[in-house]
N, C-alpha and C positions, 0 to 999 in steps of 0.2 A: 916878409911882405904879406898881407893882407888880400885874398882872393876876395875879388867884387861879386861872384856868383857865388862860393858855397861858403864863405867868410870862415876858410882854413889859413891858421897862419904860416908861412913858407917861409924859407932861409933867404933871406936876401937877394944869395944869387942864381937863386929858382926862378927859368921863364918860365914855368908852367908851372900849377897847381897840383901839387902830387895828389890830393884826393880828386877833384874832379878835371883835369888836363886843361883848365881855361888857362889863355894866356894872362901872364902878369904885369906886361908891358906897360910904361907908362905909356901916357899919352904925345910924350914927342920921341918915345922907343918907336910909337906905332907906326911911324913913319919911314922907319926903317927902312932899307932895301931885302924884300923875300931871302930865303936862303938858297943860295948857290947849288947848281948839281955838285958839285965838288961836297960841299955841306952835309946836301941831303946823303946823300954816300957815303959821308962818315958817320953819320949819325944811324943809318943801315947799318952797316956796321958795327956800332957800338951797342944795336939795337939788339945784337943777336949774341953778343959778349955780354949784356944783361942778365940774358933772358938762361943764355947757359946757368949762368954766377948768382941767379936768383935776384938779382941786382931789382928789385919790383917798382921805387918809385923813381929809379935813375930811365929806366925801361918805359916809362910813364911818358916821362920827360922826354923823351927820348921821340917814340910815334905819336906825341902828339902834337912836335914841333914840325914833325913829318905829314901828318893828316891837313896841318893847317896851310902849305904850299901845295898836295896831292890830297886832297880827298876826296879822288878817284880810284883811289889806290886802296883796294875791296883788303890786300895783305896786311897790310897796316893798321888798320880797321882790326883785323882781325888779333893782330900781335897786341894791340893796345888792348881789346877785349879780353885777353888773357893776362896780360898783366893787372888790369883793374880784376880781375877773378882771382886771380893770386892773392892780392891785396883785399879782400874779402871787402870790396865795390860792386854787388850782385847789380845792383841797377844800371851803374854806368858800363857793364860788362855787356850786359843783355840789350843795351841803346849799340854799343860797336859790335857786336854780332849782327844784328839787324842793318847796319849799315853797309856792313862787309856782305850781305846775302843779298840787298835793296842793290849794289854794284855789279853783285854777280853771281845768281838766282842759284847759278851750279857750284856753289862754296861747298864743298860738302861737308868741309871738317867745320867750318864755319856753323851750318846746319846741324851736325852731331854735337860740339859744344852749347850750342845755343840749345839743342834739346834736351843734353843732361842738367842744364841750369835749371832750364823750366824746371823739371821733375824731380832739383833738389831742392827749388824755392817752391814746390808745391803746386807748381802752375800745370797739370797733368793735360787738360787740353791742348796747350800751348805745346807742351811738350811729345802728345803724339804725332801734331801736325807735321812739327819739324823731322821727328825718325822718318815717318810717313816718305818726305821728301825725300831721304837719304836712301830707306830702303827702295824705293818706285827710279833711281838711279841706276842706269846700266854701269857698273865696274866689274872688275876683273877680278873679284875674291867676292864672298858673303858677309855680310855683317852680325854673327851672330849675338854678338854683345848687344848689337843694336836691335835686334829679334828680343833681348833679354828685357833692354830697357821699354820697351816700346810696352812689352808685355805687364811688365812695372806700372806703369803708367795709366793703362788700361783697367787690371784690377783695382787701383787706389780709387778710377771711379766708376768701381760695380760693375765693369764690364767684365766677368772671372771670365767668360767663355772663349771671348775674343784674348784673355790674356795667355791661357792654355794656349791657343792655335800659337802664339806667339813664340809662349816658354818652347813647345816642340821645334817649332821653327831654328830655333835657335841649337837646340838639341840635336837634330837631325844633323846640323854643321859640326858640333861640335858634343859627341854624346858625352864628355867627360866634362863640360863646362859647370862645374862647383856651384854657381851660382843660379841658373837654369833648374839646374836639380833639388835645387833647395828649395827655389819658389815652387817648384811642381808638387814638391814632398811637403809642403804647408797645405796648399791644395787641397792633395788629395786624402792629407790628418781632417782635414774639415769637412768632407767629404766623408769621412769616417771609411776611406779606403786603404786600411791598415797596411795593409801586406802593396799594396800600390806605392805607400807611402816610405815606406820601410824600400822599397827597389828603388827610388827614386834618392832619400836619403846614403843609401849604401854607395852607389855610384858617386857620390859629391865627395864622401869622406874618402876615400880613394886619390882624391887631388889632395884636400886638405884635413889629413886624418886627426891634426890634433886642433882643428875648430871646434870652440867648444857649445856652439848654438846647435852643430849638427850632432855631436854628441849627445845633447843633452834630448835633442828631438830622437834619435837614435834609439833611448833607452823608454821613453814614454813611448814609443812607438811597441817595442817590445812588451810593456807592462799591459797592452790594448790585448797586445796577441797571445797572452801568456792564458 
């Protein structure tokens, strides 16, 4: 069956569009009676039996027969967001994030997915705003990944200084975080602060001694100081 919005062709006995979740319904389907709590509950259920089982466009089908009875439902939104992101659907991922946060402003994982998309489709404003969000949240642990990425994000646009406060930040949580260390030790090669560099790299390979990007900085770092 033929999708009237993004004209993917679907199996027959697909109600929804595996690429973009419209329904497929005909016109006297539409008329249908909504689905049943009993329904929605099963389909909950198989929602999460998907999503274990990598299941991505039954998972599709799945929250978005659920969104279109509940969508007030910010989880669903959210679960559907990750499956259109499995299914490497970046846009319609970044439209149910937005949905899921637009329901319920304190989404935080909601807010931390929606921010690593930004910052891996490039969107680095977009993508500070939302860390922004997560970090200025009161919880019960630190986010230093999120300290990491935030930092990411920052440098890509020419903010190095504001990205340092960040990489530390993050460091400070977590002094053996591989990745933290690595951005600090490019840093501060650019910087031409060898021996800074070289402390900053030593500490990363420690976690992950047989990475070969930190080895290879590793050895140029040396060749500076030799």
């Amino acid at each position: 069956m033929t999708c009237s919005a993004c004209k993917t062709e679907n199996e027959n006995n697909y109600k929804y569009c595996f690429q973009c979740g419209m329904s497929l319904k005909t016109d006297d389907e539409s008329a249908e009676k909504l689905l049943t709590d009993e329904e929605v509950n099963n389909l909950l259920r198989f929602s999460y039996v998907f999503e274990i089982n990598n299941l991505v466009d039954q998972a599709i089908e799945a929250c978005s027969a659920i969104a279109e009875v509940h969508p007030e439902w910010a989880d669903v939104h959210f679960k559907l967001a990750r499956a259109y992101e499995a299914k490497g659907s970046h846009g319609k991922a970044i439209a149910e994030y937005k949905k899921a946060i637009a329901i319920n402003p304190g989404y935080i994982d909601a807010c931390r997915c929606l921010g690593e998309l930004y910052s891996d489709e490039g969107f680095y404003n977009e993508a500070i705003e939302q860390f922004t969000v997560v970090l200025n949240t009161k919880v019960k642990f630190d986010y230093a990944d999120i300290h990491r990425h935030k930092g990411f994000a920052l440098e890509k646009i020419g903010k190095e200084e504001q990205a340092i406060e960040e990489y530390k930040k993050a460091l400070e949580i977590n002094p053996d975080y591989s990745e933290a260390n690595f951005n600090m030790a490019k840093i501060c090669y650019r910087k031409k602060s060898f021996n800074e560099a070289l402390e900053y790299t030593s500490r990363a390979l420690k976690r992950v001694p047989e990475n070969k990007k930190l080895t290879d900085m590793e050895k140029e770092i040396k060749k500076k100081l030799a």
